[in-house]
C-alpha positions, 0 to 999 in steps of 0.5 A: 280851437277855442273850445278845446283849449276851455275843455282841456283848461277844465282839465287841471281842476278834474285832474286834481279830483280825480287823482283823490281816488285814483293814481296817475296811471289809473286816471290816465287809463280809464279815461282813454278807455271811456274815451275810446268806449264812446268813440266805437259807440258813436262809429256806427253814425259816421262813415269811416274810410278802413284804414291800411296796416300803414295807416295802423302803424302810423297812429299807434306812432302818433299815439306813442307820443301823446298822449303815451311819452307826453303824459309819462314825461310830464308826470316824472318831471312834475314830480322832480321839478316845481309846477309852475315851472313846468308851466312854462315850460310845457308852454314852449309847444308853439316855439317847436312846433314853428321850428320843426314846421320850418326845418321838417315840412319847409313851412316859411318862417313869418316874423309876426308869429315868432313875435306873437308866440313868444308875447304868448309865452311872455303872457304864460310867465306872467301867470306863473310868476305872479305870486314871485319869482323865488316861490314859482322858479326852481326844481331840479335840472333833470325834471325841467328837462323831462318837462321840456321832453313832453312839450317836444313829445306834444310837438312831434305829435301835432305835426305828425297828427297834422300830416296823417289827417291830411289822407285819414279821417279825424274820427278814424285817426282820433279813435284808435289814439284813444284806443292805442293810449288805454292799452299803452297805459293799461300794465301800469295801471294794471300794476297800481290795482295789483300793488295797492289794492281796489280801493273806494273812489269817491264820486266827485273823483269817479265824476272828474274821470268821466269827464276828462274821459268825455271832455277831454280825451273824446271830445277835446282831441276829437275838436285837436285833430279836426282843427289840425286837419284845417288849420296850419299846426303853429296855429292850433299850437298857439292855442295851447297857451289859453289852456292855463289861462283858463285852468288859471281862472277855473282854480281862482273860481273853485280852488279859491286860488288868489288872483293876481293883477299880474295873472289878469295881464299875463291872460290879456297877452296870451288871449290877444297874441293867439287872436292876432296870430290867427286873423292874421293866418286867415287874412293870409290864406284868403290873400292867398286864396 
């Protein structure tokens, strides 16, 4: 988890870049489709269950919601609302995922970890809102809400993901996401190239979507659904609050982003109330083993 959430951290800085030699669709396409290229690539090592039509049916749904609504949902709510709004709340992800595990798969609530991820957004607030309150809040209604929409897309999407890998294999399950989210995204795509022409890309952009094609959509979602096969989905939610931690820090390395003592202790709650949320779940599995 902790490796995914660095992978996809990397994310903001890659998207930046690439998105300097190709437009949202275009990245989004083409890196699933690498993504998918190495999964059908590495097939022939790993032993593979067939799936049945339901199982098909079931991932193309999954896949749907993310990375298909999730990414088409952010964009259009980043374009209306500010970024670091939609920072925040994209990062409400662990609070829907507790409340759909209570009400849809009657998983107890537990006090602590309610506690915790709400600390965890806290800890998120702080990083977006250091550099003031007026600059980093605002936007328009309809945009938070699109914002809202993915972060419950997301949500949806890790407790579905994490009741098909329960009966399929992570790399079954993960392949054919990546397969069904480029053919989702190709007419839009296909519509960019059509519309604006074939235009030079850069090799730092053609680099960045390399990477968020072998980085992220492969191996980060490979490392998403295998721990969603292991471990209780609020767990791995939780962990997607260290993701703009190290997005924070990767823009202060080389974006040349300021860095804010309010930033420092916004990263301090987040990373400590995922860790105590996690040794606290091990320590109640083992009492319960």
């Amino acid at each position: 988890m902790a490796t995914m959430s660095v992978l996809f951290g990397v994310s903001f800085v890659a998207t930046k870049v690439g998105l300097e030699g190709f437009t949202p669709a275009q990245l989004i396409f083409l890196r699933f489709t690498f993504a998918a290229g190495l999964f059908f690539a590495f097939s022939p090592w790993f032993k593979v269950a067939a799936l049945n039509r339901t199982g098909y049916l079931q991932i193309l749904a999954m896949a749907f919601l993310e990375p298909g609504l999730y990414f088409f949902l952010e964009a259009l709510g980043i374009q209306r609302t500010l970024a670091s709004t939609a920072a925040i709340l994209i990062n409400t992800i662990p609070l829907f995922v507790l409340m759909l595990e209570a009400v849809w798969l009657k998983v107890p609530v537990v006090a602590h970890e309610v506690v915790l991820v709400l600390v965890s957004l806290l800890g998120v607030c702080f990083l977006v809102l250091a550099g003031g309150i007026p600059k980093a809040l605002g936007g328009s209604l309809l945009g938070n809400l699109l914002i809202l929409g993915a972060a419950l897309s997301a949500s949806l999407y890790t407790l579905i993901a994490r009741r098909l890998l329960s009966r399929y294999s992570v790399l079954a399950v993960t392949r054919l996401q990546a397969l069904y989210a480029s053919l989702i995204y190709l007419p839009f795509a296909a519509w960019d190239w059509w519309s604006k022409g074939l235009t030079p890309v850069s090799g730092r952009a053609l680099g960045a979507m390399l990477y968020l094609g072998a980085g992220c959509s492969f191996l980060a979602y490979w490392l998403l659904n295998y721990s969603l096969s292991k471990v209780k989905a609020s767990h791995v939610a939780a962990f997607t609050n260290v993701i703009p931690v190290v997005g924070t820090a990767l823009a202060v390395l080389f974006l040349h982003e300021v860095l804010y003592p309010l930033q420092i202790l916004g990263a301090i709650l987040v990373i400590g109330s995922v860790a105590l949320i996690n040794v606290k779940g091990k320590r109640e599995s083992a009492v319960q083993g």
